[in-house]
C-alpha positions, -999 to +999 in steps of 0.1 A: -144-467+450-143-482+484-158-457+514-141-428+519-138-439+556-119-468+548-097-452+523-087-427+551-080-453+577-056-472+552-042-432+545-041-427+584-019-463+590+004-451+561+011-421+578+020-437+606+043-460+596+064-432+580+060-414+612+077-444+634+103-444+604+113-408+613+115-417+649+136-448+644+162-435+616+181-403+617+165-382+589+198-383+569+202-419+569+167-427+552+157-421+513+124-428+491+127-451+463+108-431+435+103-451+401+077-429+388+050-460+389+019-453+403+028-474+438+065-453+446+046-422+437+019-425+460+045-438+488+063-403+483+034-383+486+026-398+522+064-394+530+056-358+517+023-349+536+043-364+566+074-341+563+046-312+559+030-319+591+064-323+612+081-292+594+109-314+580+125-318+544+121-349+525+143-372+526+164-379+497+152-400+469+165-427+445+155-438+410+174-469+393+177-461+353+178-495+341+189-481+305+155-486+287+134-458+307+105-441+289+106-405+283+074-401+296+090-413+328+117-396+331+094-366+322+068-373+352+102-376+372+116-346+361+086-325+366+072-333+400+114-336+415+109-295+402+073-291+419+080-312+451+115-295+456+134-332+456+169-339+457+164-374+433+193-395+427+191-412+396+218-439+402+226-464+368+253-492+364+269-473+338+302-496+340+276-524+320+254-499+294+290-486+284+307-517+276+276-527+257+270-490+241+234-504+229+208-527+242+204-559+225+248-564+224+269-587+240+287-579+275+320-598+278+321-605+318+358-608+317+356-571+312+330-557+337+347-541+368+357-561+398+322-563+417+302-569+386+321-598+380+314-612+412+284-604+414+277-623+379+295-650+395+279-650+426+238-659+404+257-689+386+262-674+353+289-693+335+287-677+299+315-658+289+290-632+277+254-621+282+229-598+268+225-561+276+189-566+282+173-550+316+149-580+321+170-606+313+183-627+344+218-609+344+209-575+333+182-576+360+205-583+386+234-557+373+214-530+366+185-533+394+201-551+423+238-541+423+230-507+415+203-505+444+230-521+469+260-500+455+241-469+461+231-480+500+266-491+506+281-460+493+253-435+505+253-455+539+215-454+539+201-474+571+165-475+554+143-463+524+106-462+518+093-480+488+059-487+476+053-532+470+019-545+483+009-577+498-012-583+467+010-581+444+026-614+443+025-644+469+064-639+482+055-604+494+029-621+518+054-622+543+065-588+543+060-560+571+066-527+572+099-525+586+116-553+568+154-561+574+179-571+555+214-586+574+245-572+559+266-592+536+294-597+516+274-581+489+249-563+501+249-536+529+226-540+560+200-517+559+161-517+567+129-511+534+102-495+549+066-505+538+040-479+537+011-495+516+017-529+522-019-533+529-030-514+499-047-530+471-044-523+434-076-507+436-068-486+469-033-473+450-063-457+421-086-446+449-063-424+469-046-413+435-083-400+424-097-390+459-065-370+473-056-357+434-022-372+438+001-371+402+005-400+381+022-405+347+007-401+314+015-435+305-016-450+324-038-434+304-024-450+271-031-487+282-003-495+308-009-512+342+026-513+352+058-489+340+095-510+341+116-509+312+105-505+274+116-532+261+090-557+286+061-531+292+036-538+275+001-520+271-030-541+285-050-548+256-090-550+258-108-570+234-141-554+219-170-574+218 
């Protein structure tokens, strides 16, 4: 574990960030992006301990059901939204899972609503049809990005709180903690806050250990990252 001093420094910075969020953005405009992965989950309980020390509620949160969620997920979700008090908003593109009725079937485009089929337009997709797969490149964008944007737009949220890194991939080097995004035709303007940008993987397990913070069960059987069923897969460790 790294030294407790250095843990609580990164702990402290957090905190602040979230602070200069509630200065900047009226409290009803902002909202925490909760997955139920080990990242979001520590992200809300800053956002959390923060609202404790002000005397203020926390702001509202969002989940995006993709349509392939583990129980165990939804579980975790369900439980700590009941022990935190949390208003969460589970927000799905329901106009696609219906058409489909099933993962793994066919999703004539001619027949998604107005938006989706724009939107399917819009990433270059020329296929009459396309899989009802979360993952898959049109499935991904439906159900993750035009849900997450349809939900901002409609919600008019100016900013929410989620939980990437800088380590977890190279095209989040760039990132900062207040990170803006200029309105579109598509997409609503609107600002994603970074709390633990300058965590670490290891950090993220640190601070969940040293300040007893909840994570799902799902860890504990092998997984290193939660998204939907059908691409999570369990880390497997060879014996030798």
């Amino acid at each position: 574990m790294v030294e407790t001093s250095v843990l609580a420094k990164k702990i402290s910075d957090s905190k602040n960030i979230i602070s200069q969020a509630f200065d900047r953005f009226p409290h009803d405009d902002l909202r925490v992006a909760w997955t139920g992965g080990k990242d979001s989950t520590v992200v809300l309980w800053l956002v959390r301990e923060v609202c404790k020390e002000r005397e203020i509620a926390i702001p509202q949160c969002f989940c995006i059901d993709e349509g392939d969620m583990f129980d165990e997920v939804q579980g975790f979700l369900d439980h700590w939204r009941d022990e935190w008090d949390i208003q969460l908003d589970m927000i799905h593109n329901s106009d696609v899972s219906e058409l489909a009725g099933a993962l793994g079937a066919e999703v004539e485009v001619a027949r998604l609503n107005e938006r989706n089929r724009k939107e399917v337009e819009r990433i270059g997709w020329e296929e009459e049809t396309f899989t009802y797969e979360p993952e898959s490149y049109v499935g991904n964008h439906l159900m993750k990005t035009v849900t997450c944007m349809t939900y901002l737009e409609e919600q008019k949220v100016g900013a929410f709180f989620e939980g990437i890194r800088w380590d977890e991939q190279g095209a989040r080097q760039n990132e900062v903690p207040f990170s803006q995004r200029k309105g579109t035709a598509f997409n609503p303007e609107h600002y994603r806050i970074n709390p633990v940008l300058h965590f670490t993987e290891r950090d993220v397990w640190d601070a969940i250990h040293e300040y007893d913070m909840p994570v799902c069960t799902l860890y504990g059987q092998g997984y290193r990252s939660l998204g939907a069923k059908v691409t999570t897969k369990k880390i497997i460790t060879k014996k030798v």
